[in-house]
N, C-alpha and C positions, 0 to 999 in steps of 0.2 A: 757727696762732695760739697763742701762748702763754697758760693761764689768768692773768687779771689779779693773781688774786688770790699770785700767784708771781714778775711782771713787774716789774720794780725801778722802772720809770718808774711805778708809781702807790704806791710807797711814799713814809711821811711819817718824820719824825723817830725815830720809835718801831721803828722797822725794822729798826737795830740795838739789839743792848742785853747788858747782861750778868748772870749770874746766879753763883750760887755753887754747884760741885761738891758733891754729897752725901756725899760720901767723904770727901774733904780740906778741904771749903770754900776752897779756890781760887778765884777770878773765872775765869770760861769765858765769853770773847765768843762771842753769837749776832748770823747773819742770821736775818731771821724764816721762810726757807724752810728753815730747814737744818731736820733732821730730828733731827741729833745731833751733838754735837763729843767729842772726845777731850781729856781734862784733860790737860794739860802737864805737872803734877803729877805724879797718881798713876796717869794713864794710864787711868781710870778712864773708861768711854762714856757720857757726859750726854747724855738727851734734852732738846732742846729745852722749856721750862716754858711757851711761851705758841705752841707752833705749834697749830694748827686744822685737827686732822683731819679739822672735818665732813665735809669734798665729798669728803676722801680715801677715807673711808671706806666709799663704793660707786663711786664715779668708776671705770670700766675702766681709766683711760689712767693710774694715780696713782703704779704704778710710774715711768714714762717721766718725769712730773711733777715728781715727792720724791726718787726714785733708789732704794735698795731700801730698802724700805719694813722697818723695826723690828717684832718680834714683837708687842710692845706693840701699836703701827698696827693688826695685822693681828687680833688678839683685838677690839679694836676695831670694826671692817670686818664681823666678824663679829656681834657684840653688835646693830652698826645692822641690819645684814642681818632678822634675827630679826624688829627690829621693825618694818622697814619691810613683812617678811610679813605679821606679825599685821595693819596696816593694809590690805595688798593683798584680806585674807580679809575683813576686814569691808566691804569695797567687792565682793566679788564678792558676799558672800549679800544686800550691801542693804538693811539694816534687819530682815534673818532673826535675830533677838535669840535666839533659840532656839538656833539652830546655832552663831550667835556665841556666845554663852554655853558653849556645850558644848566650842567647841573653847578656848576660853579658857580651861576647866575643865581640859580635857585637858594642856595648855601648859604651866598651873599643877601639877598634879601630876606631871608629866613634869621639872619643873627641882627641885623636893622629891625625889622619885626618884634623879634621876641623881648628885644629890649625894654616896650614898653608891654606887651601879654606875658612876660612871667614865666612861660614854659620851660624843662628841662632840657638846657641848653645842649648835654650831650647828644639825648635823644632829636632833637629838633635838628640840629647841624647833621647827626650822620644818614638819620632817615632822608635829608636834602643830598647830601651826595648821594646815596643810591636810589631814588625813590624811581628812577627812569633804569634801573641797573635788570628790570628782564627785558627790555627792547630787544637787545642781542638775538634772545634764544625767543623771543616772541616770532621776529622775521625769518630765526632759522628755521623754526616746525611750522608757520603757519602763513609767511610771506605777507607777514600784517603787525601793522604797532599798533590794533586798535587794544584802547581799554581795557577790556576783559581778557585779553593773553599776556601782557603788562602783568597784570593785578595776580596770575597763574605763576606768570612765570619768574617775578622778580622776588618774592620772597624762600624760596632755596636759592638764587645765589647771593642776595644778600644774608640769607643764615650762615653758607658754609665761608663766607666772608670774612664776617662777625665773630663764625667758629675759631675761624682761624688766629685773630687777632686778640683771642680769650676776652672778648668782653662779656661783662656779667649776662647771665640770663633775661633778668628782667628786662632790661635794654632790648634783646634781639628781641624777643616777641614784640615788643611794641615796635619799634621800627621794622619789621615781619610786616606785622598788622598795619601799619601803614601802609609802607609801599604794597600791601595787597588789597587798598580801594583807595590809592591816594586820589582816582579821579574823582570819586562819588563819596560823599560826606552822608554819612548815616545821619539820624533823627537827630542824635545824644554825639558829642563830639568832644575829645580831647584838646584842650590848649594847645596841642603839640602838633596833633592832629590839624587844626586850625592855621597854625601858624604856617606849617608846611602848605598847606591849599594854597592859601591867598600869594606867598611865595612865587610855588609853579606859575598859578598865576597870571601874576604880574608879569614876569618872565615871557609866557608864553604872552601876552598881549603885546610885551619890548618886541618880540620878535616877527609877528602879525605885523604891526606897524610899520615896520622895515620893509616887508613886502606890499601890505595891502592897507595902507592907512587909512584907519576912522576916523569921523569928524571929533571934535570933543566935544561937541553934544552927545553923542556916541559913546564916548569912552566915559564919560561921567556917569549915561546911563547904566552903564555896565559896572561902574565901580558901587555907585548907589543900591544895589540890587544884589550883585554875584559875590564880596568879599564878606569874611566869615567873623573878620576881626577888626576894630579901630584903626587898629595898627597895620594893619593890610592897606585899609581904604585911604589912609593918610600917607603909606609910602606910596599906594600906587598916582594917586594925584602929584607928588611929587616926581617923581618919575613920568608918567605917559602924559600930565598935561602942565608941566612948567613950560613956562611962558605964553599960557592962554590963559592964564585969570587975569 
């Protein structure tokens, strides 16, 4: 069955239409399925201005759909990905505002972060929302969130997640491999890897501080020393000790 919204029999007048080249400003005729045309012109690849990525953008099937799918598309595809995790995470903890907050915390300082380390911003954001996502089943079998039940037990449920939400293979394994030692940093470390630590983090020290404040001698010790990345150690100064320089 062909999706409707691609099926010419349920197209209206608007179906076709034409738009102007950004290069030349030439008229370039669109169908509303095409994804791109080529200016006659100056040769130049117009995407489409009014196609609707939405469904394309997790659908499995969107290559076979659109035909190959534009870079644009696929950053896209990604972007939705991200947040239809953050949704998946706040459905799995349930109204845990606590965890949700934290990893939301985490997310947030994780795409500040990456800004200036470079890492794969998909990978980076969805490993932050779930990188805390085996807590759940850690306290159910073993009445404990330390570390090593975390690190057991968070990557099947962010695979069958992951699964669910068809994102690419490559992706789940590494956010897998993440949240399965997000506490402990191996010798050899991924950007991603990296980004996400100093993140948690930071996060976790925002939240220490609320309870059990350090001096900022303290906290600069800590940031001098514990952070993996530049770009960690300059947002956490920003964060835990503005307004003590």
């Amino acid at each position: 069955m062909q999706c409707p919204g691609q099926d010419s029999r349920y197209w209206n007048s608007e179906a076709i239409f034409e738009a102007k080249c950004p290069t030349c400003t030439t008229v370039v005729e669109f169908y509303k399925d095409d994804n791109s045309r080529t200016c006659k012109s100056c040769g130049n690849r117009v995407l489409n201005p009014r196609i609707d990525f939405g469904c394309a953008a997790y659908c499995p099937y969107a290559e076979q759909c659109l035909g190959s799918l534009p870079a644009e598309l696929l950053a896209t595809k990604k972007n939705l990905l991200k947040d239809r995790v953050a949704i998946e995470m706040k459905r799995y903890f349930n109204g845990d505002f606590k965890r949700i907050g934290h990893a939301s915390r985490v997310a947030r300082h994780s795409e500040e972060i990456n800004r200036s380390e470079q890492g794969n911003p998909a990978v980076v954001m969805i490993a932050a929302y779930l990188h805390d996502i085996g807590i759940k089943e850690a306290e159910r079998k073993y009445n404990s969130s330390l570390p090593r039940y975390q690190h057991a037990e968070g990557p099947p449920v962010a695979r069958e997640i992951l699964t669910k939400l068809n994102a690419e293979s490559a992706l789940i394994e590494e956010v897998c491999d993440i949240i399965g030692h997000h506490h402990h940093p191996r010798a050899e470390e991924t950007v991603n890897f990296k980004v996400l630590y100093d993140a948690d983090l930071i996060t976790n020290l925002e939240e220490e501080q609320r309870e059990k404040p350090k001096t900022p001698d303290r906290l600069d010790q800590i940031i001098t020393r514990s952070f993996l990345t530049e770009g960690g150690r300059r947002g956490a100064k920003e964060v835990l000790l503005k307004g003590n320089n």
